[in-house]
C-alpha atoms as a printed R data frame, in Angstrom:
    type eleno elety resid chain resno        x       y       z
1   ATOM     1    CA   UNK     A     1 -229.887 -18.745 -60.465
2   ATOM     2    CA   UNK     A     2 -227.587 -20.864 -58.263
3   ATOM     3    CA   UNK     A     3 -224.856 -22.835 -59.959
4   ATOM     4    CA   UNK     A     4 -225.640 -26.837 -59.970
5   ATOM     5    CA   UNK     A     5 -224.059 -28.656 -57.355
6   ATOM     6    CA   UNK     A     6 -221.521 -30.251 -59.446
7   ATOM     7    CA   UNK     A     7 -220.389 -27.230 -60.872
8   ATOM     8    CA   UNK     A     8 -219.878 -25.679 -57.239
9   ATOM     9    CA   UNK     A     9 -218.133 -28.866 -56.185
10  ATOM    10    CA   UNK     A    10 -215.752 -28.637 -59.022
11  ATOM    11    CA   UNK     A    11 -214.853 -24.805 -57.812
12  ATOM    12    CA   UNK     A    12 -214.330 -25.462 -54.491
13  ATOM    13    CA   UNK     A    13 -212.168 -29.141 -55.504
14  ATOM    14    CA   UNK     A    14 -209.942 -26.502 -57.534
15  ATOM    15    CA   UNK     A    15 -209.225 -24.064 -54.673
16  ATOM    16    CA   UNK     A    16 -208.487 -26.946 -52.575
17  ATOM    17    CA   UNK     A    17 -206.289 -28.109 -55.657
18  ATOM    18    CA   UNK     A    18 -204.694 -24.339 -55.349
19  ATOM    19    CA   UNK     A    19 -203.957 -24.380 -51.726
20  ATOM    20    CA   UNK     A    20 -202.460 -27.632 -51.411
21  ATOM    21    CA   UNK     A    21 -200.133 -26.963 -54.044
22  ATOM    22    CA   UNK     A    22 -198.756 -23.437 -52.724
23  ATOM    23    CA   UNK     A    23 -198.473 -24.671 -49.176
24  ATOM    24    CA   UNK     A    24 -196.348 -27.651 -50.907
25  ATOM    25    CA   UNK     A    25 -194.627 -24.995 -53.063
26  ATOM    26    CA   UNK     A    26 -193.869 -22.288 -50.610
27  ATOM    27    CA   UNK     A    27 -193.998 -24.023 -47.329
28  ATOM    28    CA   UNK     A    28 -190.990 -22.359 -46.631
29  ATOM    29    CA   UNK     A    29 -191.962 -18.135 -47.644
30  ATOM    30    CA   UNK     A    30 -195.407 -18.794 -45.800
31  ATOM    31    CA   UNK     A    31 -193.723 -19.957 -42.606
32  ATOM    32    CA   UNK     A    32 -193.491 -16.737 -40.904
33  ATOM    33    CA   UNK     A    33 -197.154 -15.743 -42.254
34  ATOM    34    CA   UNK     A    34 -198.679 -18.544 -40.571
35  ATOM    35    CA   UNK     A    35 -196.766 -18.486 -37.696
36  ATOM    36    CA   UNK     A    36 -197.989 -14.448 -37.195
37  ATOM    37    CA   UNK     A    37 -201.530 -15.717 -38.286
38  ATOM    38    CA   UNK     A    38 -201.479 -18.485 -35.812
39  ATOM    39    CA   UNK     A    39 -200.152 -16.357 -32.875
40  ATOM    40    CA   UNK     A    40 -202.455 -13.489 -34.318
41  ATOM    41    CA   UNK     A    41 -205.614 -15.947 -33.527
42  ATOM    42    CA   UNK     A    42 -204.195 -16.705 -29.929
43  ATOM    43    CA   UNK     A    43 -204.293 -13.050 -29.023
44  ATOM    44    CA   UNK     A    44 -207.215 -12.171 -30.403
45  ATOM    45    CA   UNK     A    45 -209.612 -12.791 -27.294
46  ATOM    46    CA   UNK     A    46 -207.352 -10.816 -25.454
47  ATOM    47    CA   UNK     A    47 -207.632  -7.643 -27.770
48  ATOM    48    CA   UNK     A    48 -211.073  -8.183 -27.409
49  ATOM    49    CA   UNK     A    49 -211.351  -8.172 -23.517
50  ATOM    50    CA   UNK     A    50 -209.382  -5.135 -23.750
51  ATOM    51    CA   UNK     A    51 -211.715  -3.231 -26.201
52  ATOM    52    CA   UNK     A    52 -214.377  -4.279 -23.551
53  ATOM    53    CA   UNK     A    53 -212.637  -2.214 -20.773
54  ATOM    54    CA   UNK     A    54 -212.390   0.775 -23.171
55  ATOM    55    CA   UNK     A    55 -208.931   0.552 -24.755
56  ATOM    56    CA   UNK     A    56 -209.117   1.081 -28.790
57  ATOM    57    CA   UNK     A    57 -208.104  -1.967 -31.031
58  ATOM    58    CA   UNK     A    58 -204.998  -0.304 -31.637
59  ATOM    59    CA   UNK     A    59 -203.981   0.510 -28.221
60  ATOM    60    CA   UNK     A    60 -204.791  -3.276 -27.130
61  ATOM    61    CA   UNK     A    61 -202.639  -4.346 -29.725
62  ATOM    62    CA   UNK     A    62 -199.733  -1.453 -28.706
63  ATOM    63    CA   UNK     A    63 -200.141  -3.221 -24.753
64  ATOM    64    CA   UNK     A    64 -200.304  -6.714 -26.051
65  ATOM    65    CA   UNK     A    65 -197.430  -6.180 -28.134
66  ATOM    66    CA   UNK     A    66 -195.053  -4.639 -24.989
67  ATOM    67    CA   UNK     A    67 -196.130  -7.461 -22.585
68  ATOM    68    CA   UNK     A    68 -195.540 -10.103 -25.287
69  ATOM    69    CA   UNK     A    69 -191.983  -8.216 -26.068
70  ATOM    70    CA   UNK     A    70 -191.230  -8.155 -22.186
71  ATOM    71    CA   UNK     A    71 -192.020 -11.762 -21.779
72  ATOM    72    CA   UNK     A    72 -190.225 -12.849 -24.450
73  ATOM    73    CA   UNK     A    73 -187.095 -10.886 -23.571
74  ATOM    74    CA   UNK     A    74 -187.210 -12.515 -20.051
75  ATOM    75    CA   UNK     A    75 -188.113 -16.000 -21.259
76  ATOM    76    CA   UNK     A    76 -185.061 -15.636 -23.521
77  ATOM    77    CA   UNK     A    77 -182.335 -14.205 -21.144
78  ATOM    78    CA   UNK     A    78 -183.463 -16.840 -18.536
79  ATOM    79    CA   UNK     A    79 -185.033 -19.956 -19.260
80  ATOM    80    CA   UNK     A    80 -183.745 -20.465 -22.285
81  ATOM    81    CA   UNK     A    81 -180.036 -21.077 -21.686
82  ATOM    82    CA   UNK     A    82 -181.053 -22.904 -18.681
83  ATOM    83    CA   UNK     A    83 -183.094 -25.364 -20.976
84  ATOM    84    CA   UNK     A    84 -180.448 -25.436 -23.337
85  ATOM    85    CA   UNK     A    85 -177.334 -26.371 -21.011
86  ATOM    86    CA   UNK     A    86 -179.842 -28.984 -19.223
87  ATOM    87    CA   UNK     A    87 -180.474 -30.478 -22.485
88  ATOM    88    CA   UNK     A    88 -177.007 -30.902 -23.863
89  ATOM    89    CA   UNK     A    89 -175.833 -32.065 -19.918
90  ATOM    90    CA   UNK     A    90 -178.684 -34.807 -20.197
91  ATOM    91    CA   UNK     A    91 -177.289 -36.184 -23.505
92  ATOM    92    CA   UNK     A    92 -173.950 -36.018 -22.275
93  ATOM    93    CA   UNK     A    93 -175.107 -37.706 -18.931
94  ATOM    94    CA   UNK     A    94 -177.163 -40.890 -20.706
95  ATOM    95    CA   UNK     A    95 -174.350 -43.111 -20.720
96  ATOM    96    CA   UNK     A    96 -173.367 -43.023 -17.137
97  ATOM    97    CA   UNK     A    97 -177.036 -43.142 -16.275
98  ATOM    98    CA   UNK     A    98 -177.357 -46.402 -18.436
99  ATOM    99    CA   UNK     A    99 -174.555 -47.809 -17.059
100 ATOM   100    CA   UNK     A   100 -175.517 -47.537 -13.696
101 ATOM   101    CA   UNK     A   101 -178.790 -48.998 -14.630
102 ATOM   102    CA   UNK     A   102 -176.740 -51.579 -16.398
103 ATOM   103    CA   UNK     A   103 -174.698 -51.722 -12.923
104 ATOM   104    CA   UNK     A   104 -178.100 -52.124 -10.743
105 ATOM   105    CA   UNK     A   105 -179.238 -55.148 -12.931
106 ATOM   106    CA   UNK     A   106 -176.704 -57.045 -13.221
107 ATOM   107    CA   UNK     A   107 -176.172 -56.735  -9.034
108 ATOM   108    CA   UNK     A   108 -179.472 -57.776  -8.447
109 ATOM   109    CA   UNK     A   109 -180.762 -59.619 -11.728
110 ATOM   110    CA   UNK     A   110 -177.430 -61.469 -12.680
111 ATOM   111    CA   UNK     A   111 -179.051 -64.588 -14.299
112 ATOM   112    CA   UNK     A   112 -180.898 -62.222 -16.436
113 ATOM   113    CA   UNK     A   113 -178.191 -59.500 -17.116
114 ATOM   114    CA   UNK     A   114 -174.522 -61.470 -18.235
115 ATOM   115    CA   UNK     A   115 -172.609 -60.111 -20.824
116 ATOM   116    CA   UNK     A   116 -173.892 -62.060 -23.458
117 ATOM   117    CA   UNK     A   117 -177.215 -61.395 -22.917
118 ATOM   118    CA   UNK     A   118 -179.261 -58.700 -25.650
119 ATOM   119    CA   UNK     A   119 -180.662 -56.930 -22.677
120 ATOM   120    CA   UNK     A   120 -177.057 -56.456 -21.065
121 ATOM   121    CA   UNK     A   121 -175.691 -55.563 -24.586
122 ATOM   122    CA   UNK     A   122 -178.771 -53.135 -25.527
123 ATOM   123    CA   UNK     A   123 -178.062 -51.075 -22.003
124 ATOM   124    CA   UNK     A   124 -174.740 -50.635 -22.982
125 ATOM   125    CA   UNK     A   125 -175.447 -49.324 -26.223
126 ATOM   126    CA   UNK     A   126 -178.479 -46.912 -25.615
127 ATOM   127    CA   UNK     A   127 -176.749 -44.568 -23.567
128 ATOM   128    CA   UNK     A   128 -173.713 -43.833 -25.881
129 ATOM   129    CA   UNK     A   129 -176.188 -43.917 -28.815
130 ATOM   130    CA   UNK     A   130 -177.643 -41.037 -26.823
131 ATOM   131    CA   UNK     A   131 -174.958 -38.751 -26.808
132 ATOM   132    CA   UNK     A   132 -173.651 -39.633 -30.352
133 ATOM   133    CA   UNK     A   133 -177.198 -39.065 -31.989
134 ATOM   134    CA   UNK     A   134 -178.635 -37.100 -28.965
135 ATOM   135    CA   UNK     A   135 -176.579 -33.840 -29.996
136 ATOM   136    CA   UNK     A   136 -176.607 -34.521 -33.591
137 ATOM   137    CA   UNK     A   137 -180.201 -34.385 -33.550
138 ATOM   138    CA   UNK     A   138 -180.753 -30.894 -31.581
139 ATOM   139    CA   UNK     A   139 -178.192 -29.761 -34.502
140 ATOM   140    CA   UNK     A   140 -179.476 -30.803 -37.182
141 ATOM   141    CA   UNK     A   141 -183.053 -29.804 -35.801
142 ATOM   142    CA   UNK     A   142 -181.500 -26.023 -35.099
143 ATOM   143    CA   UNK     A   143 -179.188 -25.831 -38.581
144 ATOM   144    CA   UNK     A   144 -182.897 -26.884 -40.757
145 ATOM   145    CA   UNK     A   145 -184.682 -24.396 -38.427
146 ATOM   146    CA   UNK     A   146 -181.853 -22.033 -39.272
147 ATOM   147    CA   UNK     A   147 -182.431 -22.801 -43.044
148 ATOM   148    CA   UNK     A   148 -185.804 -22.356 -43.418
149 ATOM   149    CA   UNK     A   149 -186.306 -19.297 -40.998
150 ATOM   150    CA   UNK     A   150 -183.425 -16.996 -40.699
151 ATOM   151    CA   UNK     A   151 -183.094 -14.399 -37.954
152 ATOM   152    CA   UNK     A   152 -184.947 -11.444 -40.069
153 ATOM   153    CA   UNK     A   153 -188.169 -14.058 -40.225
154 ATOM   154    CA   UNK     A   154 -188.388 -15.127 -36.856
155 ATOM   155    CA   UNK     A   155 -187.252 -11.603 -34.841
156 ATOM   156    CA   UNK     A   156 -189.174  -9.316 -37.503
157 ATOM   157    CA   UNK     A   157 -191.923 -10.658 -39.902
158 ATOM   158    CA   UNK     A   158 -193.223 -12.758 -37.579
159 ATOM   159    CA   UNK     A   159 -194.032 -10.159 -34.805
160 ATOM   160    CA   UNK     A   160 -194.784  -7.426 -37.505
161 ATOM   161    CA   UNK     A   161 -197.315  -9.945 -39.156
162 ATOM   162    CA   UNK     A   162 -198.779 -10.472 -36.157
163 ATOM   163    CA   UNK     A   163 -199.197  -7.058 -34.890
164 ATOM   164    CA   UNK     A   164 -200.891  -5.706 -38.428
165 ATOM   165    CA   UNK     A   165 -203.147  -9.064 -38.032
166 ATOM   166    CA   UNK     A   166 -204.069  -7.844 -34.445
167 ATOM   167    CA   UNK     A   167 -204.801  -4.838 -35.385
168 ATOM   168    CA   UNK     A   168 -206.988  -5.819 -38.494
169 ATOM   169    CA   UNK     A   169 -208.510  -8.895 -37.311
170 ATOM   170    CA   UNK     A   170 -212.071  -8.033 -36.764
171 ATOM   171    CA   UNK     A   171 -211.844  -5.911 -39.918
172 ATOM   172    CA   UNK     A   172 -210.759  -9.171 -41.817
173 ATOM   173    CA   UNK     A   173 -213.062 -11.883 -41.274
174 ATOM   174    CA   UNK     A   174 -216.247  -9.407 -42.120
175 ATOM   175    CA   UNK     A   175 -214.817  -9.020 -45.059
176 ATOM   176    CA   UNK     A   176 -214.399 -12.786 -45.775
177 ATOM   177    CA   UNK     A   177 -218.096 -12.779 -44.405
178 ATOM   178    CA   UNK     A   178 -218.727 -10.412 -47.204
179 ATOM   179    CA   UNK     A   179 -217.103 -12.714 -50.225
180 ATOM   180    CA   UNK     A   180 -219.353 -15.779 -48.609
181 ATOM   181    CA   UNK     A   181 -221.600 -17.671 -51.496
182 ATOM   182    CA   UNK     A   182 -225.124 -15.695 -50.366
183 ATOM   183    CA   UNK     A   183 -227.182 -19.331 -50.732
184 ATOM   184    CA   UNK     A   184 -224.386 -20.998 -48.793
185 ATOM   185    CA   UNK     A   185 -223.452 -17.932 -46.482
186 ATOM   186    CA   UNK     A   186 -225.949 -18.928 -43.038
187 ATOM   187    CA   UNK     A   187 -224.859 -22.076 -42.963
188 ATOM   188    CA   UNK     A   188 -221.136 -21.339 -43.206
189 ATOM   189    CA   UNK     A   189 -221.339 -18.921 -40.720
190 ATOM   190    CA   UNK     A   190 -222.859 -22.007 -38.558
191 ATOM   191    CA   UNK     A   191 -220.101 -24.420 -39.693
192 ATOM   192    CA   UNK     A   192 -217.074 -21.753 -39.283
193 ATOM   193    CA   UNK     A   193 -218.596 -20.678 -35.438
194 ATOM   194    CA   UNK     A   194 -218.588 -24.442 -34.889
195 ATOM   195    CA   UNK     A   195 -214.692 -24.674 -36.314
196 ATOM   196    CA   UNK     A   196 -213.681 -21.480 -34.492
197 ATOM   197    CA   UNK     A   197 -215.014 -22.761 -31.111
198 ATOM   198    CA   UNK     A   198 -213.433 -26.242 -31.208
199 ATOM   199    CA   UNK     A   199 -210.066 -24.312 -32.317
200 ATOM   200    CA   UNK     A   200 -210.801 -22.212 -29.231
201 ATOM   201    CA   UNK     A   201 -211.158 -24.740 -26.757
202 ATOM   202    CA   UNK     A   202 -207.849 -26.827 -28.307
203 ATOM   203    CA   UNK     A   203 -205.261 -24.496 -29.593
204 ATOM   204    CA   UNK     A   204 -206.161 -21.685 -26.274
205 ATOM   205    CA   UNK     A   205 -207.387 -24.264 -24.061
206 ATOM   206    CA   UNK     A   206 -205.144 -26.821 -24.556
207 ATOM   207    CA   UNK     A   207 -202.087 -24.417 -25.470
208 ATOM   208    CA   UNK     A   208 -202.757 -22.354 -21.438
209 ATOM   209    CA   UNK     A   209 -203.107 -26.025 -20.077
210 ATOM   210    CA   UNK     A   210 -199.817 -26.715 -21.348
211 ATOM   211    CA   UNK     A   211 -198.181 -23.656 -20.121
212 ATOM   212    CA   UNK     A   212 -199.247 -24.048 -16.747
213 ATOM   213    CA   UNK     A   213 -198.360 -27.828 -16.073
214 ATOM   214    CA   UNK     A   214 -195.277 -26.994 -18.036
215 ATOM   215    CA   UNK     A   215 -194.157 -24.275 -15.817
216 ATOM   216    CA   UNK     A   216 -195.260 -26.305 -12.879
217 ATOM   217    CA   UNK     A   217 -193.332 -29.601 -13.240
218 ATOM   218    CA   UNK     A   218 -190.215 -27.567 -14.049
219 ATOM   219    CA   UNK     A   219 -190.299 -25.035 -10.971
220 ATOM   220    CA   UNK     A   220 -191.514 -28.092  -8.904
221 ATOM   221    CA   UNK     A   221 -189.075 -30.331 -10.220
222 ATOM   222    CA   UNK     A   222 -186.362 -27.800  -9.697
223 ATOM   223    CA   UNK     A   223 -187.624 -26.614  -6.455
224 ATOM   224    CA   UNK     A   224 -187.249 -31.011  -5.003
225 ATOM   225    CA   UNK     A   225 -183.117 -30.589  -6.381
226 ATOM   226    CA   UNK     A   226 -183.799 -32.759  -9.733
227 ATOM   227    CA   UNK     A   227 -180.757 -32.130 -11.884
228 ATOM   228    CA   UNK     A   228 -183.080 -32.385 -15.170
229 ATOM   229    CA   UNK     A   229 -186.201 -30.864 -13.542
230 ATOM   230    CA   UNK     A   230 -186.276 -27.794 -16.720
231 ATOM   231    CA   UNK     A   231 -186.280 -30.377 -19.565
232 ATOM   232    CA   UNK     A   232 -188.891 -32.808 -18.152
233 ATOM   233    CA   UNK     A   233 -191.233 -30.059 -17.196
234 ATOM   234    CA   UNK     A   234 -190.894 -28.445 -20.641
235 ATOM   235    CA   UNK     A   235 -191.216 -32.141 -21.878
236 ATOM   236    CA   UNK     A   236 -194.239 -33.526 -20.256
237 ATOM   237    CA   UNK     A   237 -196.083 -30.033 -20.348
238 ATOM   238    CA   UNK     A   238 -195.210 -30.318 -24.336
239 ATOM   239    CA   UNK     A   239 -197.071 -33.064 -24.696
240 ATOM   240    CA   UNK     A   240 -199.774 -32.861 -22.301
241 ATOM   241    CA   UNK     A   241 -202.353 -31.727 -25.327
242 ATOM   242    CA   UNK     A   242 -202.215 -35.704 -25.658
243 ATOM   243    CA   UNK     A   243 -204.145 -37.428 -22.818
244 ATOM   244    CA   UNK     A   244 -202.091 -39.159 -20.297
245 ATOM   245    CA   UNK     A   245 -199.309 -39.094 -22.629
246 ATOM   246    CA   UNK     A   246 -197.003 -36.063 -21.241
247 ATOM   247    CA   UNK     A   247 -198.542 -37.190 -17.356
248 ATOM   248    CA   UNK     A   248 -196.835 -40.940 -18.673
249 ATOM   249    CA   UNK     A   249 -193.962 -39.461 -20.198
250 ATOM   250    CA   UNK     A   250 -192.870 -36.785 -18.196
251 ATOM   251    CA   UNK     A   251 -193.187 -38.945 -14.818
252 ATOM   252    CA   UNK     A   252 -191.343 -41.894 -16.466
253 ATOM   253    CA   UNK     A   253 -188.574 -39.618 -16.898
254 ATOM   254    CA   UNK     A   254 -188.412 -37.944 -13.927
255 ATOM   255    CA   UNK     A   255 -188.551 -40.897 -11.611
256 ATOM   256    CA   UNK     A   256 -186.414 -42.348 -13.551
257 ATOM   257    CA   UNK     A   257 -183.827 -39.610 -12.902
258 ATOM   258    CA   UNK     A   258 -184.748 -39.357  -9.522
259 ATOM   259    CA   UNK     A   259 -184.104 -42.983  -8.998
260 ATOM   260    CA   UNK     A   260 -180.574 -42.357  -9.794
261 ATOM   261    CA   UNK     A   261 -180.478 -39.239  -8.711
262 ATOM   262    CA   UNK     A   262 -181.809 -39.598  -5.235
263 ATOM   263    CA   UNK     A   263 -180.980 -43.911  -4.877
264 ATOM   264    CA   UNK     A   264 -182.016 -44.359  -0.954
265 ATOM   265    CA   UNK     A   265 -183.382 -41.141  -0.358
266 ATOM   266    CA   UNK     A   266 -186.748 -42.522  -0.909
267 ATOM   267    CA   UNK     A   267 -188.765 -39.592   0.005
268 ATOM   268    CA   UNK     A   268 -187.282 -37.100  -2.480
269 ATOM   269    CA   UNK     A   269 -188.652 -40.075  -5.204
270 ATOM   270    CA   UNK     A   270 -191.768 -40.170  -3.560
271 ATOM   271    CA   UNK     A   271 -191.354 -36.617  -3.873
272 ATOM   272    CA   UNK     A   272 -191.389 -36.430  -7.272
273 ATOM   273    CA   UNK     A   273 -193.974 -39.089  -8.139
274 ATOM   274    CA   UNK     A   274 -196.517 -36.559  -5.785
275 ATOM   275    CA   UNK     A   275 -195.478 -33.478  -8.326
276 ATOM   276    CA   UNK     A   276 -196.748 -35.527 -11.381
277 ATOM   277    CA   UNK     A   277 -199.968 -36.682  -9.327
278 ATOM   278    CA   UNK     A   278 -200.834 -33.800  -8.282
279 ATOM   279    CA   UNK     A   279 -200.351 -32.545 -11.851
280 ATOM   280    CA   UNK     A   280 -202.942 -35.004 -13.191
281 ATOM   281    CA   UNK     A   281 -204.952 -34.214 -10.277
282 ATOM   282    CA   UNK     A   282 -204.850 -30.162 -11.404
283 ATOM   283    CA   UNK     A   283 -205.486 -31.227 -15.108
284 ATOM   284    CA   UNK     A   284 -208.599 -33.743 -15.020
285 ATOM   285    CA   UNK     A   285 -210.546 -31.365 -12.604
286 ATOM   286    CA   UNK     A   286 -209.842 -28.149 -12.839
287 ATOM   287    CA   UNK     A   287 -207.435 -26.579 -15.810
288 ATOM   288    CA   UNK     A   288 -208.916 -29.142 -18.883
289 ATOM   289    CA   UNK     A   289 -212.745 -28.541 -17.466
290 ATOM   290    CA   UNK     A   290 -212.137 -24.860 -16.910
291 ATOM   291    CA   UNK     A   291 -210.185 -23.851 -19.966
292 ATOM   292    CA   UNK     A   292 -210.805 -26.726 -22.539
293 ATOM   293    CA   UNK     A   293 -214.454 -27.907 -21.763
294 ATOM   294    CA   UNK     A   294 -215.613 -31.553 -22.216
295 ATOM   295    CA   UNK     A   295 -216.617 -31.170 -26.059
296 ATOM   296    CA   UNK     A   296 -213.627 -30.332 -28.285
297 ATOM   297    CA   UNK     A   297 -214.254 -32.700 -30.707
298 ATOM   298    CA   UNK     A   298 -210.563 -33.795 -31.465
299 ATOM   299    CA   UNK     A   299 -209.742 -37.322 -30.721
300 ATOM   300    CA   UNK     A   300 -205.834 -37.682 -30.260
301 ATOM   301    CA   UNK     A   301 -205.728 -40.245 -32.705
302 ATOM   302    CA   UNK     A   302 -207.509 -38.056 -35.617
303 ATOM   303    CA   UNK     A   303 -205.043 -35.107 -34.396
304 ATOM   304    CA   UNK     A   304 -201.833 -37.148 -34.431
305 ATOM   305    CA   UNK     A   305 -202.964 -38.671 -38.181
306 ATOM   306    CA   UNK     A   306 -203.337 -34.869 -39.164
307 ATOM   307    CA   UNK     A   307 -200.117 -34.144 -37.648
308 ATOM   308    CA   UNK     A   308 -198.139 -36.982 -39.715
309 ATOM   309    CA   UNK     A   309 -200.002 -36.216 -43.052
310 ATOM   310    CA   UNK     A   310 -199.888 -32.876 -43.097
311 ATOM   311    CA   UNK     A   311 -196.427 -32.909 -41.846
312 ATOM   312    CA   UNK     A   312 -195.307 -35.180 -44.033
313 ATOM   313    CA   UNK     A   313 -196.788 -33.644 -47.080
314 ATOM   314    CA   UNK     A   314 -195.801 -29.692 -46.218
315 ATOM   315    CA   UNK     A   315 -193.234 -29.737 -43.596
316 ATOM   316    CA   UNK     A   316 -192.951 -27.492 -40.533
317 ATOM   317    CA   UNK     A   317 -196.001 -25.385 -42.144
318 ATOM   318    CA   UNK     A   318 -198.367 -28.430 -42.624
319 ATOM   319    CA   UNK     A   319 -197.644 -29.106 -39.000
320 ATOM   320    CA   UNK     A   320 -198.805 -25.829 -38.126
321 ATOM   321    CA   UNK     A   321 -202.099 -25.759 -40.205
322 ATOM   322    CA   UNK     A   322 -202.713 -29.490 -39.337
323 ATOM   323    CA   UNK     A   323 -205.213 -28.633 -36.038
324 ATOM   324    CA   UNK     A   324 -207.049 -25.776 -37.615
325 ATOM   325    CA   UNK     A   325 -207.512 -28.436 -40.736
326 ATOM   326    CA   UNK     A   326 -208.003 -31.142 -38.694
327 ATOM   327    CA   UNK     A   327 -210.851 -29.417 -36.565
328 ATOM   328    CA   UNK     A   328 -212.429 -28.071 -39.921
329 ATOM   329    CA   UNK     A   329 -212.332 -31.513 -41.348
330 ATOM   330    CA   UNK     A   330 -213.933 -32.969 -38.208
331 ATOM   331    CA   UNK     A   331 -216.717 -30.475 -38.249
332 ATOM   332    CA   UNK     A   332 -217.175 -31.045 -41.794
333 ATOM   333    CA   UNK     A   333 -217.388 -34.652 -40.897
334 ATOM   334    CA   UNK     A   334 -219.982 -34.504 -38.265
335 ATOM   335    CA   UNK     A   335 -222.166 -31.864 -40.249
336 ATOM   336    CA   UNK     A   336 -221.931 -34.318 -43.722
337 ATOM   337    CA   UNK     A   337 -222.921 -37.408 -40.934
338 ATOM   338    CA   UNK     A   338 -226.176 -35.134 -40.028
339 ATOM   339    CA   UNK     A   339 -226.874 -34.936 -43.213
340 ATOM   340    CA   UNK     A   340 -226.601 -38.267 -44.296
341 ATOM   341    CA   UNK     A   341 -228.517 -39.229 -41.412
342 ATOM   342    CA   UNK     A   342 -231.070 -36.911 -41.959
343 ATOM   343    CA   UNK     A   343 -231.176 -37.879 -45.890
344 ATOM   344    CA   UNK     A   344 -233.582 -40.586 -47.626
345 ATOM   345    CA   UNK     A   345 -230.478 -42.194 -48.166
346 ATOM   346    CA   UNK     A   346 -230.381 -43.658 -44.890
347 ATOM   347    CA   UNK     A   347 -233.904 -43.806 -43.669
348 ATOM   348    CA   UNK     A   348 -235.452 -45.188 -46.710
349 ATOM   349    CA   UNK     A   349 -238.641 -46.062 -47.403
350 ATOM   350    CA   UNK     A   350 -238.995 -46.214 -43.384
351 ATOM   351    CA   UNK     A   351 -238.270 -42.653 -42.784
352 ATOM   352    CA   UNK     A   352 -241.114 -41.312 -44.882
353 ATOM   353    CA   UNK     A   353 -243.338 -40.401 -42.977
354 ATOM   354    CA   UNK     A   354 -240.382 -38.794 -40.140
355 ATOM   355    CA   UNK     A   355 -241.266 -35.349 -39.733
């Protein structure tokens, strides 16, 4: 006989109760875990494909693993640096770029720029707040990364967590088929397939969408002479898994730079304002359609909430989980709405005689 409702609410309310409080408690120890599981997930579709072509699951995971290791050892030796000196040159360059700016309005705009105006006095004040907080920041961001994941977490248990997880993926979730509730295991199965491809379509879609834009604003950007063309590349394509936003961002930034950059030299602005067009052009109709689909199902205003509160209650690690949990919670949402709408609740006395 099936437990009563309230009794299996109260179990599941508990483990709910359990995992909020160890991802609260040991944020930091399950960092690397989640990290491996997360990257783990990513890969998975590959290991598949290769299984299709006749490769064992633990010789996909053996190529995966030397590709990924090759990758990373070029990405490291080459663009990293690069991004790095870029970085700490743009900090170090904000001031003179806000003064010219300050420089340019008061030449052209002197009524509204004088010297005791808040506009003239705010220019002159952003750019050296720049530098002085600029470089703090990116230290204080790399000493509490530093803190929480030391060298041994990031360069071993991550990649060995992800390699056993690889290898025993497939293996895993039947078993966590196996422990399902048998009243409540069909329609879990519907509800996780439903979770699984929403996180498919975001985290892959949206996380190859990035890549690609990424890489293509900075080798673009680099390719037209912009001096900051790495970090605004890396910058927009960051935040292109928000709609418009990295498009906005990114192409604020460079034109901005190229303005100063390239003053009078119109067509190297021009230039630049055609990479980030054509980016948007790429995006909207071929990469998002292609690798994302039209039907994710997470607004960018549920997945930034998610992001805040589950970053602010856990840290780095609630950050992490926050799109798988926000995608769960959204399918949740939609299948408790069909319910509801489906219930007598709702229809009443006028939905009696609905088939």
């Amino acid at each position: 006989m099936a437990l009563p409702v309230r009794d299996q609410m109260k179990y599941w309310a508990v483990a709910a109760g359990v995992l909020a409080v160890l991802l609260w408690s040991l944020g930091d120890v399950l960092l690397p875990f989640v990290l491996g599981a997360a990257i783990a997930y990513c890969l998975d579709p590959v290991a598949d494909r290769l299984e299709d072509w006749g490769f064992s699951r633990g010789a996909a995971t053996a190529l995966i693993t030397v590709a990924f290791a090759i990758v990373f050892v070029a990405v490291a030796l080459v663009v990293v640096p690069t991004l790095v000196r870029q970085t700490v040159s743009l900090f170090e360059t904000a001031p003179s770029l806000f003064q010219d700016l300050r420089n340019f309005l008061t030449e052209r705009f002197p009524s509204v720029v004088d010297e005791s105006s808040t506009l003239h006095q705010s220019l002159a004040s952003i750019g050296q707040t720049i530098q002085d907080r600029g470089g703090q920041l990116l230290n204080q961001v790399l000493g509490s990364v530093g803190s929480l994941v030391n060298v041994a977490l990031l360069f071993v248990i991550v990649p060995v967590v992800t390699v056993y997880l690889l290898v025993d993926w497939d293996r895993m979730v039947a078993q966590v088929d196996g422990l399902l509730p048998r009243d409540h295991a069909p329609k879990i199965r519907v509800l996780a397939s439903e979770i699984d491809k929403v996180l498919a379509s975001f985290i892959r879609g949206m996380g190859t969408v990035c890549l690609i834009l990424g890489t293509y604003y900075a080798v673009a950007l680099m390719l037209v002479g912009l001096q900051f063309g790495l970090v605004v590349g890396v910058v927009a394509g960051f935040l292109t898994f928000i709609p418009y936003v990295g498009a906005i961002v990114g192409g604020a930034l460079a034109i901005g730079l190229a303005m100063f950059q390239f003053w009078g030299e119109w067509g190297w602005i021009a230039a630049v304002a055609v990479i980030f067009f054509l980016g948007q052009m790429i995006e909207g109709n071929v990469l998002t359609p292609k690798l994302v689909g039209s039907s994710v199902g997470l607004h960018p205003v549920w997945l930034l909430l998610a992001l805040s509160v589950f970053g602010t209650l856990f840290g780095f690690v609630g950050m992490l989980v926050a799109v798988p949990l926000a995608a769960a919670l959204g399918v949740l949402a939609r299948f408790a709405t069909g319910q509801y709408l489906g219930s007598r609740l709702y229809q009443g006395l006028t939905g009696r005689d609905v088939p």
